[in-house]
One Martini backbone bead per residue (centre of mass of N, CA, C, O) as a GRO file, in nm:
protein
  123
    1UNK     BB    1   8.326  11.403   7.232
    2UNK     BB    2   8.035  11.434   7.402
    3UNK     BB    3   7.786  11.456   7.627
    4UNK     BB    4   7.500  11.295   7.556
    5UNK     BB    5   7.271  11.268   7.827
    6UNK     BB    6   7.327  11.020   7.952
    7UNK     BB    7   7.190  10.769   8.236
    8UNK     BB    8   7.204  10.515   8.463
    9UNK     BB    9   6.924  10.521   8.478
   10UNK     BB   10   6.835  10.561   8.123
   11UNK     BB   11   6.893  10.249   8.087
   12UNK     BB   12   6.911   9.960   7.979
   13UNK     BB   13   6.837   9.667   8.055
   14UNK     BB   14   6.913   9.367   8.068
   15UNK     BB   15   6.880   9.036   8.092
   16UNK     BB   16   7.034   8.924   8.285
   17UNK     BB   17   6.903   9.135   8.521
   18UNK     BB   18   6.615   9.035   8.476
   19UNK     BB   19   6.678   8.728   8.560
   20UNK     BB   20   6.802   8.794   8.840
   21UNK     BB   21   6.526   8.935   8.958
   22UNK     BB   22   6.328   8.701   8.887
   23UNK     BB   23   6.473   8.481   9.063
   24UNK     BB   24   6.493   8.615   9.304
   25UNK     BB   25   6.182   8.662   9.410
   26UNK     BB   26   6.102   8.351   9.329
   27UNK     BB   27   6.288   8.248   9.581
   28UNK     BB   28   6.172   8.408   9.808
   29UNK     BB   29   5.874   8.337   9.793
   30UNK     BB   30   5.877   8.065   9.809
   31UNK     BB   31   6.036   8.068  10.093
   32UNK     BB   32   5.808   8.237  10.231
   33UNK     BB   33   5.574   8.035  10.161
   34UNK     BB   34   5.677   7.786  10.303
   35UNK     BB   35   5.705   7.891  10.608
   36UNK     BB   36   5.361   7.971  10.584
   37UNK     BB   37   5.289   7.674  10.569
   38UNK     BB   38   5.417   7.583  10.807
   39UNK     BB   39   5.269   7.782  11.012
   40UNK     BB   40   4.983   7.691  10.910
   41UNK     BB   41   5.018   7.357  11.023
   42UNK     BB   42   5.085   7.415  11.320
   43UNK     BB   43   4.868   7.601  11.413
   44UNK     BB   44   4.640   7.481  11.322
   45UNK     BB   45   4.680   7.222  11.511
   46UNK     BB   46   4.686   7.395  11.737
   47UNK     BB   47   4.437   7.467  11.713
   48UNK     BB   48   4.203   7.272  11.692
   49UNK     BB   49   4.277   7.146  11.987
   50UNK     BB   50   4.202   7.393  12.126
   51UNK     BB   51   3.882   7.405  12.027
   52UNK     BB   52   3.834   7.079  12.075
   53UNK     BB   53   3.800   7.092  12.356
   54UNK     BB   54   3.687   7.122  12.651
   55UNK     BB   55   3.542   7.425  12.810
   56UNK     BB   56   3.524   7.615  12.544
   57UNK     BB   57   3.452   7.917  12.380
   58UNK     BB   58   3.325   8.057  12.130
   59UNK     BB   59   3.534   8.280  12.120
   60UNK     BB   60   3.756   8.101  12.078
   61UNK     BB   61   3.711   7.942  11.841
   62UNK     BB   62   3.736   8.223  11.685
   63UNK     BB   63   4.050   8.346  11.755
   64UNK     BB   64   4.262   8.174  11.690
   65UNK     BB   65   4.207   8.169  11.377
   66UNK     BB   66   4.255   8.478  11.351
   67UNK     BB   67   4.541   8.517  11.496
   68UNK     BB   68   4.660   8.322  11.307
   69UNK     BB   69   4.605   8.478  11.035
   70UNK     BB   70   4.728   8.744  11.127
   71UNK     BB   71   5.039   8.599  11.160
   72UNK     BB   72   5.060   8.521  10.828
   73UNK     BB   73   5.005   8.786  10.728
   74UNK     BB   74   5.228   8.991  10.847
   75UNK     BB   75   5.466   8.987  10.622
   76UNK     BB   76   5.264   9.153  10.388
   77UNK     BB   77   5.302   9.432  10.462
   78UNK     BB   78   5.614   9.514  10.423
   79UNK     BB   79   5.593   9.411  10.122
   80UNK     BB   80   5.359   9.630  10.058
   81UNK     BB   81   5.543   9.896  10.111
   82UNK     BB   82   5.820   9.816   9.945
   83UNK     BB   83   5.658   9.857   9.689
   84UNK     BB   84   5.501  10.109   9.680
   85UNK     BB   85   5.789  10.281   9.716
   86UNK     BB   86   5.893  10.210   9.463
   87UNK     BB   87   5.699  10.266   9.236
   88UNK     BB   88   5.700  10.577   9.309
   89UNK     BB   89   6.001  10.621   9.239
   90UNK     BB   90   5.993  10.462   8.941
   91UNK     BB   91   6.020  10.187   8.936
   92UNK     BB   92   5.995   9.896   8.780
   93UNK     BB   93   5.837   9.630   8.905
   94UNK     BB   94   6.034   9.435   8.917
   95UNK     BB   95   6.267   9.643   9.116
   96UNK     BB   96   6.024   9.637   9.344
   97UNK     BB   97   6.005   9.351   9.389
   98UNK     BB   98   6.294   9.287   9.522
   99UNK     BB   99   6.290   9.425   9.783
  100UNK     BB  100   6.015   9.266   9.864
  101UNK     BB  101   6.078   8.979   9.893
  102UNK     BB  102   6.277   9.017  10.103
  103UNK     BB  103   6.120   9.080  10.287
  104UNK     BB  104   5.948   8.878  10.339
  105UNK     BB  105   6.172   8.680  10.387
  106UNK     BB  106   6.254   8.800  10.649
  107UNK     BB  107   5.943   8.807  10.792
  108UNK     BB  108   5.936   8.520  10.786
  109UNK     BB  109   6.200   8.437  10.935
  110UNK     BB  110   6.119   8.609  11.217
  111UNK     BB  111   5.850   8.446  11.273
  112UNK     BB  112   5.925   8.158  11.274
  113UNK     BB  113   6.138   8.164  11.509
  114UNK     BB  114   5.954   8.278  11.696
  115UNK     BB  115   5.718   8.056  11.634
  116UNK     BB  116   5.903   7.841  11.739
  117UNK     BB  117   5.996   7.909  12.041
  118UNK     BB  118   5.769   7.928  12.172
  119UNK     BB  119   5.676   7.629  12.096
  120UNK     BB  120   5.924   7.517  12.263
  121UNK     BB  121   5.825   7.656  12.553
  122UNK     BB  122   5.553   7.538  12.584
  123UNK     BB  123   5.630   7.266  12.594
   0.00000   0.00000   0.00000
């Protein structure tokens, strides 16, 4: 018997491993959107407190909630970079799921690290 021509590459996954992957993704999703409710509540309610001050202007009003918004959706970006390179590179689209995914859950653990120490030096 000689070599047959298939490759580790060209081989179907079993059940157990697309299971895998399924929950990895769904574990990490979770848990990254977790983080980022936890950041959309306290920060909303301090830009709230922030814009209805007496004092503040138009564009405070207006800005706080954008960069609010804008740090919220911040872990969205590299973990959209690491799904569209994986698809490139020929992956099936659970399989660039997954480490699109831990990205997802590492940088939004690392936004909300940092904006909970902000947090806890400005009071």
């Amino acid at each position: 018997m000689g070599y047959s021509g298939t490759t580790e590459a060209g081989r179907e996954r079993t059940r157990a491993e697309r299971l895998t992957e399924g929950l990895t993704v769904a574990v990490a999703s979770v848990l990254s959107f977790g983080l980022l409710a936890g950041l959309a509540v306290v920060f909303s309610t301090t830009a709230w407190h922030l814009v209805t001050e007496t004092g503040t202007s138009a564009f405070s009003r207006f800005a706080v909630p954008m960069i609010f918004l804008a740090l919220v959706a911040l872990p969205l970006v590299p973990a959209c970079l690491v799904f569209r390179s994986g698809r490139r590179k020929g992956s099936k689209q659970l399989t660039a799921a997954v480490p699109a995914a831990l990205t997802l859950l590492g940088a939004s653990v690392a936004l909300f690290a940092a904006l909970s120490l902000i947090i806890a030096h400005v009071d």
